[in-house]
C-alpha positions in Angstrom: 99.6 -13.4 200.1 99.8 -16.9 201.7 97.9 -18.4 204.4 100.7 -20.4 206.4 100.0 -23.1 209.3 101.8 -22.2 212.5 105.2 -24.0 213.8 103.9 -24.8 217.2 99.8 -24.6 217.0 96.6 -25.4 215.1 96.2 -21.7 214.1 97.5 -20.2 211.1 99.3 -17.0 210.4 99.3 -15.0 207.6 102.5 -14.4 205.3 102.5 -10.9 203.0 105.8 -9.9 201.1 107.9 -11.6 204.0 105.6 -9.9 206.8 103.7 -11.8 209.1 100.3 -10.6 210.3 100.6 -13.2 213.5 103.2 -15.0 215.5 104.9 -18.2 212.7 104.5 -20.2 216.2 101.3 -19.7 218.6 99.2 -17.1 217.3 96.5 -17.1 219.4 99.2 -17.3 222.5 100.3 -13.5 220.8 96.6 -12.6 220.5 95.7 -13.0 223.7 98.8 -10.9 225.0 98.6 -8.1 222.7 94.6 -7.5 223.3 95.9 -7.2 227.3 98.3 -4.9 226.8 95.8 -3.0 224.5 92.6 -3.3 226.3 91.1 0.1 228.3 87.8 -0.2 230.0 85.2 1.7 229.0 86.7 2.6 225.7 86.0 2.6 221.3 89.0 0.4 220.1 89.9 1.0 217.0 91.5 -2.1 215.4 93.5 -1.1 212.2 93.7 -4.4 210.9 91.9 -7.7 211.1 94.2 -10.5 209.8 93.0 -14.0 211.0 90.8 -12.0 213.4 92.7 -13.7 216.6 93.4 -9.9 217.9 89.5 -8.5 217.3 88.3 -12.3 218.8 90.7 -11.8 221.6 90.1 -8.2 222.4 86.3 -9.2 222.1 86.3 -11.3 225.3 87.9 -8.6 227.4 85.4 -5.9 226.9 82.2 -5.1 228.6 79.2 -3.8 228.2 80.4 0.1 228.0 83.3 -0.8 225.5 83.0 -0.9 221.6 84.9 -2.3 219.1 85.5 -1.3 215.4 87.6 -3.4 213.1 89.4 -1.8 209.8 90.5 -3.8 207.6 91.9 -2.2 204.5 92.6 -4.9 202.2 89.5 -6.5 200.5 91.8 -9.4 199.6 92.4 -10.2 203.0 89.2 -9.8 204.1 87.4 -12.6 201.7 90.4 -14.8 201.8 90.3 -14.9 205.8 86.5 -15.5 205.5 86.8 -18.3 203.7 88.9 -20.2 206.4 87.0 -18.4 209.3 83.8 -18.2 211.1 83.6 -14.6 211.2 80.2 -14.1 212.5 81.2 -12.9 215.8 81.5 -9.5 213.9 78.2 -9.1 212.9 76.2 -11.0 216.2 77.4 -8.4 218.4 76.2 -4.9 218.7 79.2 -3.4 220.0 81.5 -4.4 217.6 81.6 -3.5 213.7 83.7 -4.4 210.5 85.1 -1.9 208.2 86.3 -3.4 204.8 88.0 -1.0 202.8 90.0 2.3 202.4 86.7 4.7 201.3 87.4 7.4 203.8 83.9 8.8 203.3 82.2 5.4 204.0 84.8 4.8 207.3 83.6 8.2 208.5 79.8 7.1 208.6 80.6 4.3 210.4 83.0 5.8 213.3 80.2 8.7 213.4 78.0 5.9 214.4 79.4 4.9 217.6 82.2 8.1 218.5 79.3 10.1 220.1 79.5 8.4 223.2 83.0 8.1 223.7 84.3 11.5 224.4 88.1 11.5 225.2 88.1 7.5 225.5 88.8 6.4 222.1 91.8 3.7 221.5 93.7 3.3 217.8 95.2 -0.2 218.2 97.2 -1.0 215.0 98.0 -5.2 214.0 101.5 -6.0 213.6 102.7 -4.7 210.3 99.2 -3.6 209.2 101.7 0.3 209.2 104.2 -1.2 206.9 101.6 -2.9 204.1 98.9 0.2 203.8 100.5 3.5 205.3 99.1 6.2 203.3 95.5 4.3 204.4 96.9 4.4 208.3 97.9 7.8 207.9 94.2 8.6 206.2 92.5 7.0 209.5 94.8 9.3 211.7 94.2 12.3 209.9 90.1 11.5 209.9 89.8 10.9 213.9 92.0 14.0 214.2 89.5 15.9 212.8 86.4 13.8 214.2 87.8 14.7 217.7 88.0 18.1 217.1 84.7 18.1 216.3 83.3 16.3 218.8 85.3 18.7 221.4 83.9 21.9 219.5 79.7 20.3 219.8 81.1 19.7 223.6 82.3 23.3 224.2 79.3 24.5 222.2 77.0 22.8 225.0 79.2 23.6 227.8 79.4 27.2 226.8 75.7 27.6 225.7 73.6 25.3 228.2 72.9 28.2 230.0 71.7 30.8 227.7 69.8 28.7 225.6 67.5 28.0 228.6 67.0 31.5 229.7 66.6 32.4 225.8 63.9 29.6 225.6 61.9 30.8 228.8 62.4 34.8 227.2 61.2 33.6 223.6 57.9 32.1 224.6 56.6 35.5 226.0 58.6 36.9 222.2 57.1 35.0 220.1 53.8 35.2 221.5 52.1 37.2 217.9 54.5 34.9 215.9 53.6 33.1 212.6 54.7 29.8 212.8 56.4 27.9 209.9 54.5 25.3 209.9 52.0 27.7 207.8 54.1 28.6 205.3 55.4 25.1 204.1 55.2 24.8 200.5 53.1 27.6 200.4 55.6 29.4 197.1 57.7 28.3 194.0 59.9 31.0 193.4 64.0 30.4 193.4 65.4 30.5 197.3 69.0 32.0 197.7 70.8 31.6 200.8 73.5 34.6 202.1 75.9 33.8 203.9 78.6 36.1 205.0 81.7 34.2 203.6 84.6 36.3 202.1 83.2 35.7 198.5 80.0 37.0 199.0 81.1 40.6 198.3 81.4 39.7 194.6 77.9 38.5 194.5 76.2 41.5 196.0 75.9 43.6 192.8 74.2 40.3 190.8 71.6 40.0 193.6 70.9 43.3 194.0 70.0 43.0 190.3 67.4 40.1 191.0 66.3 40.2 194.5 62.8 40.8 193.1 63.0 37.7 191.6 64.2 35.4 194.3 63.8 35.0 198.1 66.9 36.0 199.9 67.1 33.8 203.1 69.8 36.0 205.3 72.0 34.0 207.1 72.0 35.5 211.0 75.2 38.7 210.6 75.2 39.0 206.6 72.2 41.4 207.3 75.2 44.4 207.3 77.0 43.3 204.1 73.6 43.4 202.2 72.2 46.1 203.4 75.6 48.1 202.8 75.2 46.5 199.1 71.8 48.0 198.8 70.0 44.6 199.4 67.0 44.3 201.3 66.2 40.6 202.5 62.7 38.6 202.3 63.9 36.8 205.6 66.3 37.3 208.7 67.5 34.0 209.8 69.3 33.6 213.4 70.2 31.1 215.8 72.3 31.8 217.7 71.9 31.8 222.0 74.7 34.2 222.8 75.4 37.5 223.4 77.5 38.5 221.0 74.8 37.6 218.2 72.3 40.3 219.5 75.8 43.0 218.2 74.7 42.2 214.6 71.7 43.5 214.8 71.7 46.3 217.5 71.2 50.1 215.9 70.4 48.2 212.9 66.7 48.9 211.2 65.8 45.5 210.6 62.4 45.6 211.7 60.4 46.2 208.2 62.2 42.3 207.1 60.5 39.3 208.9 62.6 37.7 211.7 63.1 33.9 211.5 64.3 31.8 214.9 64.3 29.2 217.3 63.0 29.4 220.6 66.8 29.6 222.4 67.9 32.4 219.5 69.5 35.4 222.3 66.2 36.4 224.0 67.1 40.6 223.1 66.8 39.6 219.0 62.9 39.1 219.0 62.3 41.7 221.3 64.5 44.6 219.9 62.6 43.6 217.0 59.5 45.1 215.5 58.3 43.4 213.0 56.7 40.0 211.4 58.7 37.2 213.7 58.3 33.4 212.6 59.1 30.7 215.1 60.1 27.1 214.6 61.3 24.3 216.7 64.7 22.9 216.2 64.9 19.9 219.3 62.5 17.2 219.3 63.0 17.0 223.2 61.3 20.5 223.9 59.0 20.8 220.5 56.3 18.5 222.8 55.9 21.2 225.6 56.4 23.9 222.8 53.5 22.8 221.0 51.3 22.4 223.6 51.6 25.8 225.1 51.5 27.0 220.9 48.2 24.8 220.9 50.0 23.8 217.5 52.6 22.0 215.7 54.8 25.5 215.1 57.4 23.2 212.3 60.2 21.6 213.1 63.5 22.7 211.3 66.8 20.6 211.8 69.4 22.0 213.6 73.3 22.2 212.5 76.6 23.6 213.3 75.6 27.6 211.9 72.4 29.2 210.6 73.2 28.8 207.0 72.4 24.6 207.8 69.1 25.6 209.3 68.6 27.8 206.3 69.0 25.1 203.9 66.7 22.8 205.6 63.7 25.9 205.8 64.8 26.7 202.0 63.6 23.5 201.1 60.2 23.5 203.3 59.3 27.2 202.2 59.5 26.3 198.5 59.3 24.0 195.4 62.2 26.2 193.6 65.8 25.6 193.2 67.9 26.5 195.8 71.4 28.6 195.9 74.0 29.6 198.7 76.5 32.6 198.0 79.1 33.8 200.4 79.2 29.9 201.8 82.8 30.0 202.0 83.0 27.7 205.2 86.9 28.8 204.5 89.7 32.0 205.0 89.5 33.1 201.1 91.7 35.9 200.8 93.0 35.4 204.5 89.4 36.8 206.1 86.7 35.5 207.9 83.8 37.9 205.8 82.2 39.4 203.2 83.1 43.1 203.1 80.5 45.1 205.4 80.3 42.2 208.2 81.0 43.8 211.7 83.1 40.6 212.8 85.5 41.1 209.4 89.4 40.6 209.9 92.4 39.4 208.5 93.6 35.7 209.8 96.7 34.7 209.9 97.4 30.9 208.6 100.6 30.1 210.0 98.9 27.9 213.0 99.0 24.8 211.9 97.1 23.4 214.8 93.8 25.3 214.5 93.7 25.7 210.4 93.9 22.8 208.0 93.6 22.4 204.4 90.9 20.8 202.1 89.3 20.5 198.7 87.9 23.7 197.3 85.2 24.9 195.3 87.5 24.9 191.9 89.4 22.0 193.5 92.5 23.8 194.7 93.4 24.1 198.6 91.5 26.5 201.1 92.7 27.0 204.4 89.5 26.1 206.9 89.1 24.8 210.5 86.8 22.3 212.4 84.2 24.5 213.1 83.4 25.0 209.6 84.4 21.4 208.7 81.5 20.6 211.0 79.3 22.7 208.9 80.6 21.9 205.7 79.9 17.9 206.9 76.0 18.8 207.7 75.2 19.7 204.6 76.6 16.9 203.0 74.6 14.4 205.1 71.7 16.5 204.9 71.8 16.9 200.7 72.4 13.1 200.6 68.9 12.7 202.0 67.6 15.2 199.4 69.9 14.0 196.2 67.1 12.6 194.6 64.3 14.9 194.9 66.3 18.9 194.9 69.1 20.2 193.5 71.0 22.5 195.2 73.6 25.0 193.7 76.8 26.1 195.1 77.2 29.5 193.7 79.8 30.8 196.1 82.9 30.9 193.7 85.2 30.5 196.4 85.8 29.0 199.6 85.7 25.4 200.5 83.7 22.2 197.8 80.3 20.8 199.3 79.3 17.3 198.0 75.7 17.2 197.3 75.8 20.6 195.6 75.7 21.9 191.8 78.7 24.4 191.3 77.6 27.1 189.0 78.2 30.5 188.5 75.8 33.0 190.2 75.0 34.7 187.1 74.5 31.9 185.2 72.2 30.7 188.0 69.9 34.0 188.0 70.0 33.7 184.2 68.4 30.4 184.3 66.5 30.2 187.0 65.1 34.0 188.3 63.5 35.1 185.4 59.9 35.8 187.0 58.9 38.7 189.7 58.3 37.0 192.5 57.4 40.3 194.9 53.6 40.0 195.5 54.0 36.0 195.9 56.7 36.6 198.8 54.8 39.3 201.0 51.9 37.7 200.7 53.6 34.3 202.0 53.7 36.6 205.9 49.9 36.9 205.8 48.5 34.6 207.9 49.0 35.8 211.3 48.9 33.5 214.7 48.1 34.3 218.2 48.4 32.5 221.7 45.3 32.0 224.1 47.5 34.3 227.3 45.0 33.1 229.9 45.8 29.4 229.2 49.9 30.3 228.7 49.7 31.7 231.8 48.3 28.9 233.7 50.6 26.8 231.7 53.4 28.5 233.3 52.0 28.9 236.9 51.8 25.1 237.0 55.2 24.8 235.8 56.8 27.0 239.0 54.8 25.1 240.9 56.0 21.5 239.4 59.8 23.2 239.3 59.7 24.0 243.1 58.8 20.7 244.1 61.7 19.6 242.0 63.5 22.2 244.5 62.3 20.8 247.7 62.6 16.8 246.4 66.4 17.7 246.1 67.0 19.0 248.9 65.5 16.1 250.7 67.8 13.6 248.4 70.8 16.0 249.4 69.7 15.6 253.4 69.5 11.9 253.2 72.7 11.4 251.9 74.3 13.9 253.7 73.2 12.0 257.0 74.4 8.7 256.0 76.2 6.5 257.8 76.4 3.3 255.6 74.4 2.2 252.5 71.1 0.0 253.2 68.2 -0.7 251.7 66.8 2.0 253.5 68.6 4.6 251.8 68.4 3.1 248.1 64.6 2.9 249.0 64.7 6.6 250.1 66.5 7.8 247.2 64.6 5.2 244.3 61.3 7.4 245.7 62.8 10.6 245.4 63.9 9.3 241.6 60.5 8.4 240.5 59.0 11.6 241.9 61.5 13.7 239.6 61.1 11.7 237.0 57.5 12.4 236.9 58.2 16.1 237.1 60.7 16.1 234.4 59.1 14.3 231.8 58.5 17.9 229.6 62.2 18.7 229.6 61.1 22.2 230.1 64.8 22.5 231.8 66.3 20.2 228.7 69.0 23.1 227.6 70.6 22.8 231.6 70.3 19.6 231.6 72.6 18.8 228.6 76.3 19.1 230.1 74.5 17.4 234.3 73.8 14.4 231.2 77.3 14.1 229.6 79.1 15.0 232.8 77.6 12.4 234.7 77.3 9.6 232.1 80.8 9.9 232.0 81.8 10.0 235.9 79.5 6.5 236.2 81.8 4.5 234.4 83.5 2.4 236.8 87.0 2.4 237.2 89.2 -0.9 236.0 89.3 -2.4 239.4 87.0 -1.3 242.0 85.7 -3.0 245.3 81.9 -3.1 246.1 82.4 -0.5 248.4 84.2 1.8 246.5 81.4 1.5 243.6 78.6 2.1 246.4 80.8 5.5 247.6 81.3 6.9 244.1 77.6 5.9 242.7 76.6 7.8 245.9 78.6 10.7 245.4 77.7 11.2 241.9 73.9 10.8 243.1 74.5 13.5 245.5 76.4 15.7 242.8 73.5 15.0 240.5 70.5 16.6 242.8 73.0 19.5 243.4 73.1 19.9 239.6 69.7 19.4 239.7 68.4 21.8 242.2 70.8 24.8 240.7 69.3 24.4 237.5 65.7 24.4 239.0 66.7 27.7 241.1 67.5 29.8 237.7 64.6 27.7 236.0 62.5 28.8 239.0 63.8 32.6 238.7 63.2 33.3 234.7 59.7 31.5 234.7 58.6 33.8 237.8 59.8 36.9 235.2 58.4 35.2 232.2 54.9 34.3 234.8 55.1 38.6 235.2 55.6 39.5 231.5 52.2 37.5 231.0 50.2 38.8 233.7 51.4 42.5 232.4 49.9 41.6 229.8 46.6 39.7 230.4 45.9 42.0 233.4 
């Protein structure tokens, strides 16, 4: 590698195995043309390649304040030889911008997850001359890892899309549910004895007969649908886990007696679970933005667990509240072993076929071999490894599954050398009596609670419609309109503040975040037209979420009063 002065400039170039990094004769005249050719507004740019940092410099003073800039640069050799004949500090003075150094794909991936979240279908690869040529297989590795980080992000937007609108009606269902609830925050730490977690992957089917063997001797959290494939293997769980908002879910459990094993959830879990349900329920929150008004109609901090791609991530994270033991999963495939999706018994079990290339990809397994898995379960797979990193230090997790796809963070070990070690003590008496402590909600203040909130939600209704009027009657924009409309803001804004609509609001968020970014060229007029627009298409959003808001609390308002008489 040799840093070489310029033919026709100040600048210098850099020279790699008769490559250049920059134009021999004006660099920075190259720079400035590439980063315009480059450049998209209101974009992540992802520079593969930093050389003499004329491209990132240039491409730096074309962005604004909704771009961001991330700068790869594979070759620490490079890196501190350029830094030594460069001020550099650009890179780190600037919040929008960031340096990778490196080719640690696990280390680039924290720091694209960083920034990605906000830039849904507007993100840029921009690869520096030759850069391809010099580190390929490390190109090709950046590819192949925002492939698979915009699948994801497309299958957490689908997931909101699709959801948004049960998970409110579940939420407004599940307070009236889980009125006679325990709550977890009363069973933290409150036992010792080994946790396993069931999941309903393909290899759980082999584990059934060892757990059957030493379920008195563990806790057996079951993860959401594996409730069929241990029961049909003569298991009985300590604890029903389930998440999830939609319809389908409530299929895993219908004409199944599941009422004598306690029923674990979140507050937007498909509202007919808790209710076809009979027996002890325990409720937790799992969003920070509704736990507030949660609480305060609870009277109570009810626990908080953190919330991931499938119920088996929520399981691990109540695993390690419930208890001081160590912790195992089984049937945590998160892959196609044997070409199906479950453990024998599951209602949802069938065969896949792996010829789509597009949808299935391969990865590391469990004994190091290939497994055929998809970005769903990628998504999962990558929340347990961020959430065991936190917990590296103080649990130990085991990875008993035998099969499937390889989680970092976790101990692989056999699942009867695991109950050999580790379940050797009954642990029956300690478990039922962890369901003793019963709660209860004060009805007559829940149901004022409620009461006040149709009231606040149809004054929402009515400031909406006013908003819609106004703009609907406008001619041209003045400062009496902006004044109208800035008064109709802070009124909403007042009413909003407990997010009691949170779950509708989540796609109105990201579909107008993204519709505000202005266009590359736009006239003052044009920008006042669209802003308006979007404000009117924003109190529409608004005021159809308040009418279905309006219509389940007035059902929830009756459930109450039934009851309270």
């Amino acid at each position: 590698m040799n840093i070489i002065k310029s033919k026709r400039s100040l600048y210098s170039t850099i020279e790699i195995n008769g490559l250049f990094l920059h134009s021999s004769y004006n660099p920075i005249k190259e720079a400035k043309a590439f980063a315009e050719k480059v450049y998209k507004k209101n974009h992540l740019h992802i520079l593969y390649g930093l050389g003499m940092s004329y491209y990132a410099k240039e491409l730096y003073s074309l962005m604004e304040e909704e771009d961001s800039l991330i700068v790869i640069e594979p070759s620490e050799v490079i890196f501190n030889s350029v830094k030594e004949n460069i001020n550099l500090s650009f890179l780190q003075e600037n919040n929008n911008i960031s340096l990778f150094v490196g080719s640690n794909i696990d280390e680039l991936r924290k720091s694209i997850e960083k920034v990605i979240g906000k830039f849904s279908g507007r993100i840029t690869v921009v690869e520096s001359p030759n850069y391809s040529k010099l580190f390929p297989k490390q190109l090709h590795s950046l590819y192949e890892l925002l492939k698979e980080l915009i699948f994801l992000q497309v299958v957490n937007l689908n997931t909101i899309n699709f959801f948004s609108k049960y998970w409110q009606e579940n939420f407004f269902s599940n307070l009236f549910a889980a009125r006679n609830a325990t709550y977890l925050s009363d069973l933290i730490g409150r036992i010792s004895c080994p946790i396993i977690i069931a999941s309903g992957g393909p290899s759980l089917t082999k584990q059934l007969p060892i757990l059957k063997e030493f379920q008195s001797k563990v806790l057996i959290l079951c993860a959401g649908s594996t409730i069929n494939s241990l029961l049909k293997g003569g298991i009985e769980p300590d604890i029903i886990v389930s998440v999830d908002g939609a319809p389908i879910n409530f299929s895993h459990y219908n004409d199944v007696d599941i009422h004598k094993y306690p029923l674990m959830y979140p507050f937007k879990v498909h509202k007919d679970i808790p209710r076809y349900h009979k027996g002890p329920q325990i409720v937790f929150n799992d969003d920070r933005l509704v736990a507030s008004f949660i609480n305060s109609i609870f009277n109570k901090d009810i626990g908080f667990v953190k919330a991931g791609a499938s119920v088996a991530n929520y399981c691990l994270d109540i695993a390690i509240q419930l208890s001081f033991g160590p912790i195992c999963f089984i049937g945590q495939d998160l892959a196609y072993t044997d070409g199906i999706t479950h453990a024998s018994g599951n209602r949802r079990i069938k065969k896949v076929d792996m010829s789509n290339e597009e949808k299935y990809v391969k990865v590391k397994g469990y004994y190091g071999n290939e497994v055929y898995t998809d970005y769903p379960f990628l998504s999962m797979k990558y929340q347990f490894e961020k959430y065991l990193e936190l917990f590296k230090e103080e649990r130990n997790v085991f990875n008993a599954t035998e099969g499937g796809i390889y989680i970092k963070g976790t101990d692989n070990i056999t699942f009867n050398d695991f109950c050999q070690k580790y379940c050797d003590s009954d642990y029956s008496v300690e478990i039922k009596n962890l369901f003793n402590k019963k709660s209860s909600i004060n009805l007559i203040e829940f149901k004022q609670k409620i009461k006040q909130e149709i009231k606040n939600i149809k004054k929402i209704t009515e400031i909406c419609k006013g908003a819609i009027k106004k703009i609907n009657n406008y001619k041209e924009i003045d400062s009496h309109l902006i004044d109208d409309l800035n008064k109709y803001d802070k009124e909403l804004y007042k009413l909003l503040e407990s997010e009691l609509m949170y779950y509708l609001f989540q796609p109105i968020v990201i579909r107008i975040y993204n519709n505000l970014l202005s266009p590359h060229t736009e006239t003052e007029q044009e920008r006042e037209k669209r802003i308006m627009l979007l404000s009117k298409g924003l109190y529409k959003d608004i005021l159809e979420a308040s009418k279905k808001s309006q219509k389940w609390l007035e059902e929830l308002f009756r459930e109450i009063e039934a009851e309270v008489g």
